[in-house]
N, C-alpha and C positions, 0 to 999 in steps of 0.2 A: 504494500500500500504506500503511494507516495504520501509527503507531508502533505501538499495540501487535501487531497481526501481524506486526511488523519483528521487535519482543522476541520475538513468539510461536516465530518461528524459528531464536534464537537459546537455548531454553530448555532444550536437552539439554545448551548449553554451560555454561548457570549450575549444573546441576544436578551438571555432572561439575566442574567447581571447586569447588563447594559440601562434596562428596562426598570429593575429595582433600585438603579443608583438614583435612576432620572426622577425617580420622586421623590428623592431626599435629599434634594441639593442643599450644598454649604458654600459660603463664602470664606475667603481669608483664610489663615493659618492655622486654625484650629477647626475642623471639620470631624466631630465626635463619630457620626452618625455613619459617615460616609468612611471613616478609618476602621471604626466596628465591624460594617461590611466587610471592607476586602481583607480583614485580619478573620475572621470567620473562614471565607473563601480558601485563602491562604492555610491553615488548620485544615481544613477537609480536603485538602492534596495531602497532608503531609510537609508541607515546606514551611523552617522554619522562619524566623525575621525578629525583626528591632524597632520599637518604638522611640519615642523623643520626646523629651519634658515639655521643650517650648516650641511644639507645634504637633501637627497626625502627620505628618510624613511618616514612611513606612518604608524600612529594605527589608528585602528579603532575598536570597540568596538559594541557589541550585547547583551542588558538584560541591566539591572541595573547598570550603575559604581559606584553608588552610590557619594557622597560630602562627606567635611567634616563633614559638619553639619548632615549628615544621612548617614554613614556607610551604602555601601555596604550586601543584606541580603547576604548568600551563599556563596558560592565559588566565586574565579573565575582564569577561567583559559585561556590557551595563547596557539595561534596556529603560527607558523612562515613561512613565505617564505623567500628566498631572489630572489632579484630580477635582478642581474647587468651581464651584460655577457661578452664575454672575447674579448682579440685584435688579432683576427682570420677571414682571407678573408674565406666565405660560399663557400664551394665546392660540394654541394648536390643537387646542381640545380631544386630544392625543387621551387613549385609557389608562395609561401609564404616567401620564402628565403629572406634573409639581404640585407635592400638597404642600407649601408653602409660598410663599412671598419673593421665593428665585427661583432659577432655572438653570438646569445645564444647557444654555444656548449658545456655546463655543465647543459642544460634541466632547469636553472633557470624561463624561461619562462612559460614552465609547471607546476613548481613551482608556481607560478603568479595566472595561471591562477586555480589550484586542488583549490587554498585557497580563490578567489572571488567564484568557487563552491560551497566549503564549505559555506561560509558567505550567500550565498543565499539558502541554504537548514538550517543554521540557524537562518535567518530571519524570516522566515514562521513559525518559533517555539517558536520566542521570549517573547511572551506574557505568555510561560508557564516552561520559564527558570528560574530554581533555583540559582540566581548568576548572570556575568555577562563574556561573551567571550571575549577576546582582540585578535586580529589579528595584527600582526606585518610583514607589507613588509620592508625587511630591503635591504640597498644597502651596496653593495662594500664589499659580501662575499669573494672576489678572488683578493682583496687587495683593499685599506690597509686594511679592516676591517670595518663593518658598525655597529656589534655588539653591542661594547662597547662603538660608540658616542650614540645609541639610549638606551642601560642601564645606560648612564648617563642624559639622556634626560627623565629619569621618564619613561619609558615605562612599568618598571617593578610592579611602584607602584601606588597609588591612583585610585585605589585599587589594593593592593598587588596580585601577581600573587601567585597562589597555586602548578601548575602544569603547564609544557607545553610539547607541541608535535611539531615537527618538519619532513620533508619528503623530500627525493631527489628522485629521478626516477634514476632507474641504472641498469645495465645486473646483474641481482638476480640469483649468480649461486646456482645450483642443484632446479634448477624449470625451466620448456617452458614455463608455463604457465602466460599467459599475463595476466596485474592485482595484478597476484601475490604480495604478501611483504613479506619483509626478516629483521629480526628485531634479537637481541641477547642481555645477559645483559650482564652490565658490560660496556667494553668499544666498542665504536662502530666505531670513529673516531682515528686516531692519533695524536699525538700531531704534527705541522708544524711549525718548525725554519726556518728561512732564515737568511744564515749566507752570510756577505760582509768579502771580505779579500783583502787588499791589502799590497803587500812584495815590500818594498822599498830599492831597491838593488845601483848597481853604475854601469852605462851604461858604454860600450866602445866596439872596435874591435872585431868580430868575432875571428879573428886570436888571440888575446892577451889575454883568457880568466882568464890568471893570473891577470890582472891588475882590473879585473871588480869584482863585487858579483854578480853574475847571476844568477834574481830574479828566472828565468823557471826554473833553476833546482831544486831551492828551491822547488818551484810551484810542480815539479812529487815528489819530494820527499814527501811535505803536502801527497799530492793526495794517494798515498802510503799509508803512514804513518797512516792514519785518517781510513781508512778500517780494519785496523787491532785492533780498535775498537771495531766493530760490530765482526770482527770473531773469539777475543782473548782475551776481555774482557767484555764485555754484553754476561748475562745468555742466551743460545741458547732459555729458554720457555718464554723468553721477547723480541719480535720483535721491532728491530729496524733497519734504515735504515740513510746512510749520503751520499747524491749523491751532487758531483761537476758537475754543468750544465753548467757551464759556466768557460773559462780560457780566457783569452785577455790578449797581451804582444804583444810588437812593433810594427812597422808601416809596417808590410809587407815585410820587407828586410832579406838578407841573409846571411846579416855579417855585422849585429849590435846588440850588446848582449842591450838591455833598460835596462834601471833607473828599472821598475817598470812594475808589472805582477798584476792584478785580478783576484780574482775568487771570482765565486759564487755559491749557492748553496743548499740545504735543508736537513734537519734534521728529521725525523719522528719516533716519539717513541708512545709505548703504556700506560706508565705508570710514574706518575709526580717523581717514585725514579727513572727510567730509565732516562729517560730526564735530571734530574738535574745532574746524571754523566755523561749521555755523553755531554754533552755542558761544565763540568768543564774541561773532559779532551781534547777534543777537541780546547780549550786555552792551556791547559798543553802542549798538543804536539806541538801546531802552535810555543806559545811561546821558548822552548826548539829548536827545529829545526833553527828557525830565525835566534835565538841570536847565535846558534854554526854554522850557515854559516855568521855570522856577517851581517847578515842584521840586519833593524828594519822594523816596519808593524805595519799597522791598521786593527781591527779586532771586528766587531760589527756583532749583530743578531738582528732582526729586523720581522716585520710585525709577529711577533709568536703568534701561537694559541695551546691551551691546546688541550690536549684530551677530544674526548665525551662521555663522561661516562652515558650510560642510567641508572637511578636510577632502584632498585630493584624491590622494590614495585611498582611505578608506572607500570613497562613495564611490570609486573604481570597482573596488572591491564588491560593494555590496551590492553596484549595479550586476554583474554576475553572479550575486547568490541569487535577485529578486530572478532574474532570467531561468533561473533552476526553479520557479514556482509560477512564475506570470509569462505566457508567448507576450511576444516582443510589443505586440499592438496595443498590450494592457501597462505598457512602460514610458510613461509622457519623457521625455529630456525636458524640462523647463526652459525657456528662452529668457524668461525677466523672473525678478527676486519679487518676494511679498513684500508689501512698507507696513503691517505689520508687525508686533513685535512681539518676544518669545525670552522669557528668559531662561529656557534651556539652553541659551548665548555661555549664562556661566559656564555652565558643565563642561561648553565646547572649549572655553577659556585655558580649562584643567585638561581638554580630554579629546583627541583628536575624534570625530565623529560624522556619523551622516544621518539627518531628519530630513523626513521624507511624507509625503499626502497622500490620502487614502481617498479616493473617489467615491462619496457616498453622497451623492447629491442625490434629491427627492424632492418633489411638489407637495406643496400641502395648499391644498384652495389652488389649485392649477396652477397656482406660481412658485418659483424657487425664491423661496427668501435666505438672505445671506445669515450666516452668522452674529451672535448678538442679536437677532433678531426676536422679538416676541413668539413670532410662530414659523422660528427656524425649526428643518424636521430632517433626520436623515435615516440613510438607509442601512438600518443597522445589518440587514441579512449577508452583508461584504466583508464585515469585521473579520470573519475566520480568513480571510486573502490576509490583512493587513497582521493578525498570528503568525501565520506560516511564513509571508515574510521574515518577521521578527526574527522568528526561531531561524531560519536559513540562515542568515546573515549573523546571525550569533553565534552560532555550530561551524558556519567557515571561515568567521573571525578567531577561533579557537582553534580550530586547525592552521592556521598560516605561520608558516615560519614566523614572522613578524606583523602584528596588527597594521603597522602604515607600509606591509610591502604587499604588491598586488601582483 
């Protein structure tokens, strides 16, 4: 029996973990409900893991970890989920839908459930693994971050990770084909700033606008000012992006200029010399604007995540295991990166890697709704493709002479 008809027969069971997470979604770093679950999960294979004080991330590990005292033989290598979902009432009236006040509308849940798949197609294998797997459910992909409390929590070492892989389910475009994946090298993610700004002006009379600093105007002028950025000085073949989401100033009235305007917003570049200019000038301009309408301002970035750079070699590599599971038609090359942002970036930071999209695009009301969406819906019946992946490219990153040789 090949792997994937192993996955194939194991796909009622991603589908119904898939379907139990999706109604108990959790935001943020502590996710009780949704760590219970897949520590459950995890006990009924048989595979053991590790919890953490300050936060539900979860490893668990398959084969060897080897001690101090006896190293590790082999490789080993690391598969990631995350697991946390967003602050969005479910409008998909799906049976399995959210009984609460969020939703797993960024497919984390599927997430969840491709990698207890995986873990149990390689459970069944363990006794003849060269090395040892680490599965990493991390929380609080979608802020602040769960990455970098569980790469300071040892996740990465004892025994050092060699390689890892990573997987989101997305609309895979230039493919129908359900299962599909869409993989590219180089960068796959972009880098994600969240920039706070707040312009500290001098409130008074609508009528009197001499007598005030009138933070709003300041505010359209930023707003302005910061685009011309992206389309006057960032190289047009370096995609970059800086959108103001958010403006708040005064209580509603119509003739009271406020003290004091917000904004908020994000930053998304492709590459760490892009990113380091635009975030320098982006102070350059705030600063210079402020100080010449005489205000002053607070101005901080915050919850940032790198870009995802999939490693060369590896995704060489792994395009060759997916090939040992998917014909060629079900294997997008990507042409352009996501402006998106991912902070499985750290992991990539520590850990050479390839993340990769799983094709599970579905109508719900005859339309495809993206991501984040209220009544995003996907095709969970593919999950077991996005397994058997996993598991390949696991098993022949463990067999390679060396993880970055192909």
């Amino acid at each position: 029996m090949t792997l994937l008809h192993e996955a194939l027969n194991i796909k009622d069971d991603i589908i119904t973990w898939r379907r139990a997470l999706h109604k108990i979604p959790e935001t943020g770093l502590h996710l009780p409900k949704t760590a219970a679950y897949i520590a459950a999960q995890l006990e009924a294979m048989g595979i053991p893991y590790k919890t953490f004080d300050s936060h539900s991330g979860i490893l668990a590990w398959i084969g060897d970890p080897g001690s101090p005292i006896h190293p590790v033989k082999g490789k080993t290598i690391a598969l990631r989920a995350d697991m946390d979902a967003l602050n969005i009432n479910e409008e998909t009236g799906a049976p399995f839908k959210s009984e609460n006040d969020k939703m797993h509308a960024c497919g984390h849940d599927a997430h969840v459930a491709t990698l207890l798949g995986a873990a149990k197609l390689l459970k069944s294998r363990e006794a003849s693994l060269n090395g040892c797997i680490k599965l990493i459910f991390q929380p609080a992909e979608e802020g602040p971050g769960g990455a970098v409390p569980m790469i300071q929590d040892g996740v990465l070492e004892n025994p050092k990770v060699d390689a890892m892989f990573a997987m989101h389910v997305f609309n895979v475009e230039d493919t129908t084909i359900p299962g599909a994946i869409g993989v590219r090298q180089g960068a796959m993610f972009a880098s994600d700033d969240q920039i706070y700004l707040k312009i500290k002006g001098k409130g008074g009379h609508g009528s009197a606008p001499h007598e005030t600093v009138d933070p709003v105007t300041i505010a359209a002028h930023i707003i302005v000012a910061l685009q011309s950025i992206i389309s006057r000085e960032v190289n047009p073949a370096s995609p970059a992006v800086i959108t103001i989401a958010s403006l708040s100033a005064g209580r509603g009235t119509n003739n009271i200029i406020p003290d004091c305007a917000e904004m908020l917003g994000t930053i998304r570049t492709l590459s760490f010399d892009t990113r380091a200019f635009v975030l320098k000038r982006i102070e350059e301009i705030i600063d210079a604007l402020i100080k010449g309408f005489r205000a002053d301002y607070e101005l901080s970035f915050y919850d940032s995540y790198p870009p995802v750079i999939n490693d060369e070699a590896v995704t060489t590599r792994f395009l060759k295991s997916a090939r040992k599971i998917l014909p060629e038609d079900e294997i997008v090359i990507m042409k352009d990166s996501l402006m998106g942002g991912e902070d499985a970036a750290f992991f990539f930071e520590q850990v050479p890697g390839t993340y990769f999209l799983l094709n599970t695009s579905m109508l719900q009301d005859g339309q495809l709704y993206p991501i984040h969406n209220a009544r995003f819906m996907l095709d969970d019946a593919v999950l077991y493709k996005g397994a058997a992946v996993f598991v390949q490219a696991a098993l022949d990153a463990l067999e390679s002479p060396d993880p970055l040789e192909t």
